[in-house]
N, CA and C of each residue as an Amber inpcrd file, in Angstrom:
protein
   354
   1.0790000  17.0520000   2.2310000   0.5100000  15.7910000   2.7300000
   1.6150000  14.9960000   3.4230000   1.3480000  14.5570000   4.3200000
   2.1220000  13.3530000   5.5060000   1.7810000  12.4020000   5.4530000
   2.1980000  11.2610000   5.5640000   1.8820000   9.9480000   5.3360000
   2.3780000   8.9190000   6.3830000   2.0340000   8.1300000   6.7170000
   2.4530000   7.1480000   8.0890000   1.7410000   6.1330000   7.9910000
   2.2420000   4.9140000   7.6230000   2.1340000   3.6990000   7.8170000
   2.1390000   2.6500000   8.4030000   1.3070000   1.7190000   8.8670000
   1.2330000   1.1620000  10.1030000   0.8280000  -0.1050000   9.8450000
   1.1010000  -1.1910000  10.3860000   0.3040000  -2.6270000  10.4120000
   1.3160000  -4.0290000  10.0950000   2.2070000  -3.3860000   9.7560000
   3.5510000  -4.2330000   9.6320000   3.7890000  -5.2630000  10.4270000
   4.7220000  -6.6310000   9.8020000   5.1400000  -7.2870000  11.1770000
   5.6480000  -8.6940000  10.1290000   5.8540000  -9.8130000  10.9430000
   6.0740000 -11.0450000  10.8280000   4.7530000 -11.8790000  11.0900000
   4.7820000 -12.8110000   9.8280000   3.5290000 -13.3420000   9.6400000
   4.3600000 -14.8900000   9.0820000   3.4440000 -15.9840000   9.0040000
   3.5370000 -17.1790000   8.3510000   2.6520000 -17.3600000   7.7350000
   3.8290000 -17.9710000   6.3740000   3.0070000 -17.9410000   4.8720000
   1.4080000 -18.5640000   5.0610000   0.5460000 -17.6210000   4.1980000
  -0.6610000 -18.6220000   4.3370000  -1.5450000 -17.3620000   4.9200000
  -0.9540000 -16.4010000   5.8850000  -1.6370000 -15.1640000   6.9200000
  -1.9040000 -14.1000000   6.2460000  -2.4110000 -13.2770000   7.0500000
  -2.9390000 -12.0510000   6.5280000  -2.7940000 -11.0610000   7.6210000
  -2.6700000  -9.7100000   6.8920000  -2.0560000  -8.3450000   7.5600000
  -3.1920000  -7.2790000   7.2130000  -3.1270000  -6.3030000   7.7710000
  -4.1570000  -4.9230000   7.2280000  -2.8090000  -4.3940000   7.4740000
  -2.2940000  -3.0020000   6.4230000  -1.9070000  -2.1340000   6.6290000
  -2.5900000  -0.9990000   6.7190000  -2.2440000  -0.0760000   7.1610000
  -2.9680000   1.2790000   7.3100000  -2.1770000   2.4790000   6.9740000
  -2.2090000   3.5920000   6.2690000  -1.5190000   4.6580000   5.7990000
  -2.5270000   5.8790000   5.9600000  -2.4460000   6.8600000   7.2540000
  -2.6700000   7.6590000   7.7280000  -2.4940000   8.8430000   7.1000000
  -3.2470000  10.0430000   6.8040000  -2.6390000  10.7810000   5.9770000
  -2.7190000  12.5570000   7.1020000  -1.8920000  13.3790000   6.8400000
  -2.8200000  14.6660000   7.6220000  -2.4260000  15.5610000   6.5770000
  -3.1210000  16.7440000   6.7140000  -3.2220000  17.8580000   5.6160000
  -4.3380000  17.7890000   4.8820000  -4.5100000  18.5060000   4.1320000
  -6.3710000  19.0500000   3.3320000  -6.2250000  17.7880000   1.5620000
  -7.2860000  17.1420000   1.3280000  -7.2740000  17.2550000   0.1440000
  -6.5410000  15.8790000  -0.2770000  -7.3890000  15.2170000   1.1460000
  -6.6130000  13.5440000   0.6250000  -7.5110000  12.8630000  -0.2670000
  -8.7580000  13.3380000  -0.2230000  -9.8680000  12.4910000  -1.2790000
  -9.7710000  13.2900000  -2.6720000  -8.6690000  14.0970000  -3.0470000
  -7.9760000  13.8730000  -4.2490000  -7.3880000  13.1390000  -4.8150000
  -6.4790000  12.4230000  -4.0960000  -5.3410000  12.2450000  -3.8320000
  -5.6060000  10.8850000  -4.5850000  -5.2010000  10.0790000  -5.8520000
  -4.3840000   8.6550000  -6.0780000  -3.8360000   8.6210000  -4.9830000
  -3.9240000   7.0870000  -4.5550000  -2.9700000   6.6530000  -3.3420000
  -2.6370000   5.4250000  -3.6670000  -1.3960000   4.9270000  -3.4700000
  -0.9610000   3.6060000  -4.2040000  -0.1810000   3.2170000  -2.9740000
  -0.0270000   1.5430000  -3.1160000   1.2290000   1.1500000  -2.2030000
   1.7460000   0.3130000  -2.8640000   3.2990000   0.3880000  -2.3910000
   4.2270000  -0.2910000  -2.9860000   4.9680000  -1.3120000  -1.8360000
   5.9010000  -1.5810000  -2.4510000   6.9540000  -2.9580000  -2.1850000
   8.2470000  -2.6420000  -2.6620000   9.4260000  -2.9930000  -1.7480000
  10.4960000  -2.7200000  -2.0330000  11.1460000  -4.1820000  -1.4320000
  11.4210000  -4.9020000  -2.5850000  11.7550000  -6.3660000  -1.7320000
  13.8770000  -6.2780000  -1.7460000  14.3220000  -6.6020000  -0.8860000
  15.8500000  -6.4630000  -0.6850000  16.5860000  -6.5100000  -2.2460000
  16.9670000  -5.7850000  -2.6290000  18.1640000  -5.4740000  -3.2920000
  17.0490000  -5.4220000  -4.6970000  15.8650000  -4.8950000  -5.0540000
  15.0310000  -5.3460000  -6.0860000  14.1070000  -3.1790000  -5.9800000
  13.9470000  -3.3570000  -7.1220000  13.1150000  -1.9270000  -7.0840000
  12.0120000  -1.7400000  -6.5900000  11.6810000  -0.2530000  -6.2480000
  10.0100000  -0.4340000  -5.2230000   9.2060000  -0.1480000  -6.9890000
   8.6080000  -0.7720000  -6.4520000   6.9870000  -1.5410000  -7.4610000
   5.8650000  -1.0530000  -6.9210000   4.6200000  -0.8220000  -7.6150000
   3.4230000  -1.1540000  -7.5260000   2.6480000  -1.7990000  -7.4650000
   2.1800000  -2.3690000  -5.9660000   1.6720000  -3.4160000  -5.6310000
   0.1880000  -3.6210000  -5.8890000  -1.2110000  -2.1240000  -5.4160000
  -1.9900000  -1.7000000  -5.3200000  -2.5030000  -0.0020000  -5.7710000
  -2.7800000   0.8590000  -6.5130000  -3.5090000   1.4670000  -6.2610000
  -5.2850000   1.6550000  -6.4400000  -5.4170000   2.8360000  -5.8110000
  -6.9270000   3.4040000  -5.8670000  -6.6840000   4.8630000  -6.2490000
  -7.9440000   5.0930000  -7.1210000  -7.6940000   6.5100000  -7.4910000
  -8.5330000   7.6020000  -6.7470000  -8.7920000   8.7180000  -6.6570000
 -10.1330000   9.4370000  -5.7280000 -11.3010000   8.6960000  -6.2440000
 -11.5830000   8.5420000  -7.5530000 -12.8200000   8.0050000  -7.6840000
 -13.1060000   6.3580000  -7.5810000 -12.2500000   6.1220000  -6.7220000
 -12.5010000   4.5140000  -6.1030000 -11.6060000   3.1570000  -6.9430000
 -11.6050000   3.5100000  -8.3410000 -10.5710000   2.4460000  -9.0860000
  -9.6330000   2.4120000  -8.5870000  -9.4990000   0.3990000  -8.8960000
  -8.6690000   0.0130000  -8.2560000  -7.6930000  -0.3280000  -8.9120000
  -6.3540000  -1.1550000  -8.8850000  -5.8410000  -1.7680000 -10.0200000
  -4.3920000  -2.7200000  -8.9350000  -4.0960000  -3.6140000  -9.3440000
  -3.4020000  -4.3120000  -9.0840000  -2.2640000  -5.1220000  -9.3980000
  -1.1340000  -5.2590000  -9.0220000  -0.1640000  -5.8490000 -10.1660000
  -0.4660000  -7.5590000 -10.2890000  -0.1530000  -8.1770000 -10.9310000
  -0.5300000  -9.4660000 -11.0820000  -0.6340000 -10.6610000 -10.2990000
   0.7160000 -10.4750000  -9.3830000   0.9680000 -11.4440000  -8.4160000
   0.1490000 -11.2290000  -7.1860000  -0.3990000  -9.7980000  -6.9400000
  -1.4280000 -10.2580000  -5.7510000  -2.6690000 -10.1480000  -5.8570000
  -2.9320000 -10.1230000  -7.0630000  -4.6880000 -10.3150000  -7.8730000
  -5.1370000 -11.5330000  -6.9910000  -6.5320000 -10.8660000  -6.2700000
  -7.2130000 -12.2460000  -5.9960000  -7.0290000 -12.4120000  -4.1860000
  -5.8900000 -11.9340000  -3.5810000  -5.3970000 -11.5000000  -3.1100000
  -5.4040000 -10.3170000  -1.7910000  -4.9880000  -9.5230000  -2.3220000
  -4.7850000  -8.3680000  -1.8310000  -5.6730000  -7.2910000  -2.2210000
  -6.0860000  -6.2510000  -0.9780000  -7.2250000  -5.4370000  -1.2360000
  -6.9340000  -4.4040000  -1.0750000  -6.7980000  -3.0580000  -2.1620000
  -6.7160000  -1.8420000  -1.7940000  -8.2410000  -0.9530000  -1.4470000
  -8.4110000  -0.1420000  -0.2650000  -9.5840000   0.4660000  -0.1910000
  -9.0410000   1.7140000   0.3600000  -9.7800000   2.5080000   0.8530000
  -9.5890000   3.6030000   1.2060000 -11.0950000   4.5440000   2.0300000
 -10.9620000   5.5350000   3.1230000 -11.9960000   5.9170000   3.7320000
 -11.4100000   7.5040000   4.0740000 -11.9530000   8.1080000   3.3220000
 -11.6710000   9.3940000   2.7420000 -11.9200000  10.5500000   4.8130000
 -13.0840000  10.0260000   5.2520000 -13.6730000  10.3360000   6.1570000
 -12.0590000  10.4610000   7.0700000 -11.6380000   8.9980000   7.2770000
 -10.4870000   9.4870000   8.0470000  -9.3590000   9.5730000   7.9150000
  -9.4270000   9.7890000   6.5280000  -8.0880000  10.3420000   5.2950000
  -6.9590000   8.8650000   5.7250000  -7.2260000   8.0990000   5.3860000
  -6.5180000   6.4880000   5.5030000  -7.0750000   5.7000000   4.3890000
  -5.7180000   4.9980000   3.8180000  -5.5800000   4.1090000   3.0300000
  -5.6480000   2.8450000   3.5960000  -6.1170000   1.6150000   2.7170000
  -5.5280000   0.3440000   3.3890000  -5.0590000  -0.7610000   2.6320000
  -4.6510000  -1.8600000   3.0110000  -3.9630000  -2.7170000   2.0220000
  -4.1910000  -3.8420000   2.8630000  -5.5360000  -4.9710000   2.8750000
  -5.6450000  -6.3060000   3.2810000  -5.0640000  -7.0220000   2.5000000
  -3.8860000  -7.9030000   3.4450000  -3.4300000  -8.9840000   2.5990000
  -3.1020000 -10.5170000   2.9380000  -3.9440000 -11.4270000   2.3650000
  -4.1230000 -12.7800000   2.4440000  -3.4670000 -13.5280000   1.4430000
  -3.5730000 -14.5120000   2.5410000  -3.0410000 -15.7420000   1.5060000
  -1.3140000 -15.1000000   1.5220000  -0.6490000 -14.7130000   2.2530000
   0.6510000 -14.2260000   2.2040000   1.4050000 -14.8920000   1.5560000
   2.5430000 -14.8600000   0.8910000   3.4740000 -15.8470000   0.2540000
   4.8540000 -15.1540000   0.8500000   5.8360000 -15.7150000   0.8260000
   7.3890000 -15.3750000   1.6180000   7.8260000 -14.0560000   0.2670000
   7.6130000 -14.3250000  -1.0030000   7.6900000 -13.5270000  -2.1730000
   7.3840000 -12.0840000  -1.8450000   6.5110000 -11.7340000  -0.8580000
   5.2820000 -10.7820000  -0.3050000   6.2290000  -9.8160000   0.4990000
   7.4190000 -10.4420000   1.1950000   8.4190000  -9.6190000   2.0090000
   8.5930000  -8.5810000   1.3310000   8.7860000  -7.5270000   2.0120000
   9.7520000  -6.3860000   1.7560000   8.7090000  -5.1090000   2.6720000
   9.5180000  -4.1510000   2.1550000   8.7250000  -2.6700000   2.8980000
   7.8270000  -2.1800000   1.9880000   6.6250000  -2.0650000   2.5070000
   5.5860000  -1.2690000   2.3270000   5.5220000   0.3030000   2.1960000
   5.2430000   0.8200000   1.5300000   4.7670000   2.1030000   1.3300000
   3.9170000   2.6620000   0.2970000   3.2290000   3.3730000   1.2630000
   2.2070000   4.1850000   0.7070000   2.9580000   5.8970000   0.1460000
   1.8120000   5.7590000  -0.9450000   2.3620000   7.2310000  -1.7660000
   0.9490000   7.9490000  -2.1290000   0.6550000   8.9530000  -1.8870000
  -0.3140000   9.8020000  -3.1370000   0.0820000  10.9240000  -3.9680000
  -0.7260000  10.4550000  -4.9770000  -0.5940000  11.0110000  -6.3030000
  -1.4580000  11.5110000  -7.0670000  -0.7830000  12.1630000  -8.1020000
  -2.4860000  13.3870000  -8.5420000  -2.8280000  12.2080000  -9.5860000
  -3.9920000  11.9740000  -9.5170000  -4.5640000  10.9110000 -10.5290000
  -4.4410000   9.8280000 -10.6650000  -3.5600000   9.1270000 -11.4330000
  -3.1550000   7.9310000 -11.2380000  -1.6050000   7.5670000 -12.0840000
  -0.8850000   8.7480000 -11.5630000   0.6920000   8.9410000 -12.0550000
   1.2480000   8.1170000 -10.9750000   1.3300000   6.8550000 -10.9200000
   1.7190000   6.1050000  -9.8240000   3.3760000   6.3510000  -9.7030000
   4.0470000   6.3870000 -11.4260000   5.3910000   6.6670000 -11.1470000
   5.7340000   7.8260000 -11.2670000   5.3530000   8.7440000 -11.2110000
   5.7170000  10.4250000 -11.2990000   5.6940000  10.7830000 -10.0380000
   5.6030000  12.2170000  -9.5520000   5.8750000  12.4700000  -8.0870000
   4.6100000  12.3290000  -7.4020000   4.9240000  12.6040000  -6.1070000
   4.1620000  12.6560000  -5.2160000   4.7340000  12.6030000  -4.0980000
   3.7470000  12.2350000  -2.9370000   4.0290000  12.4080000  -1.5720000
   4.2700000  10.6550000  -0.6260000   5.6210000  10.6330000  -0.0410000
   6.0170000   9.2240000   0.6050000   5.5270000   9.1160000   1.7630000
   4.9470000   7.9330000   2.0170000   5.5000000   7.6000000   4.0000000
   6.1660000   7.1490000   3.9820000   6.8450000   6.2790000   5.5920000
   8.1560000   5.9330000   5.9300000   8.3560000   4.6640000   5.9980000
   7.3280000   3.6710000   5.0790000   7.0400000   2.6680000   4.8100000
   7.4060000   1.6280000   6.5060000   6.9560000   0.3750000   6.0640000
   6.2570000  -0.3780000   7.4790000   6.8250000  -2.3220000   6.6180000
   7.9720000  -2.6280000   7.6640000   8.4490000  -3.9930000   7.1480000
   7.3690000  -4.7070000   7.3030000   7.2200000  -5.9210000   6.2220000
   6.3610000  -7.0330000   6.2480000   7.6020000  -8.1540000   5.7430000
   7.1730000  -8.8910000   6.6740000   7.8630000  -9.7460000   6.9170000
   7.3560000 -11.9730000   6.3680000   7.3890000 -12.2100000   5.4810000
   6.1870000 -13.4960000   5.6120000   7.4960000 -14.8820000   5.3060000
   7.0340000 -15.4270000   6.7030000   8.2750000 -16.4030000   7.1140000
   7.5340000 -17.5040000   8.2660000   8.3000000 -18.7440000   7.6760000
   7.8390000 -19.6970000   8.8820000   8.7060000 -20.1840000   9.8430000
């Protein structure tokens, strides 16, 4: 599985972004797919996942928030996110995973800066 991430950028607090995580190869609607956050000098985290069978789960700070979905049809993940806060910075990446082993292995993209600044 390949992974590529897209939707990134500079935003002011308050905005909202879609990311998108593209996948190619067989056997993505297996696939747990989670995205993370890697904020400067701080560990990458779990921001969002979804599992194949649609559960969702979220870490605390963007409950309410932020939307993980997914559309199996064109093997892409996504990650709507409102209400941005400057906290929200860092790189994005998407991962899938067998089930919902969010920290065990799996497959990376090349994650996509988000940027939330006024």
């Amino acid at each position: 599985v390949q992974l590529a991430e897209s939707g990134g950028g500079l935003v002011q607090p308050g905005g909202s972004l879609r990311l998108s995580c593209a996948a190619s190869g067989n056997f993505f609607s297996m696939y747990g797919m989670g995205w993370y956050r890697q904020a400067p000098g701080k560990r990458r985290e779990l921001v969002a996942g979804i599992t194949s069978g649609g559960t969702t789960n979220y870490e605390d700070s963007v409950k309410g928030r932020f939307t993980i979905s997914r559309d199996n049809a064109k093997k892409t993940v996504y990650l709507q996110m409102n209400s941005l806060k400057p906290e929200d910075t860092g790189v994005y990446y998407c991962k899938a995973v067998a089930g919902s082993t969010w920290y065990g292995g799996g497959y990376w993209g090349q994650g996509t800066q988000v940027t939330v600044s006024s």
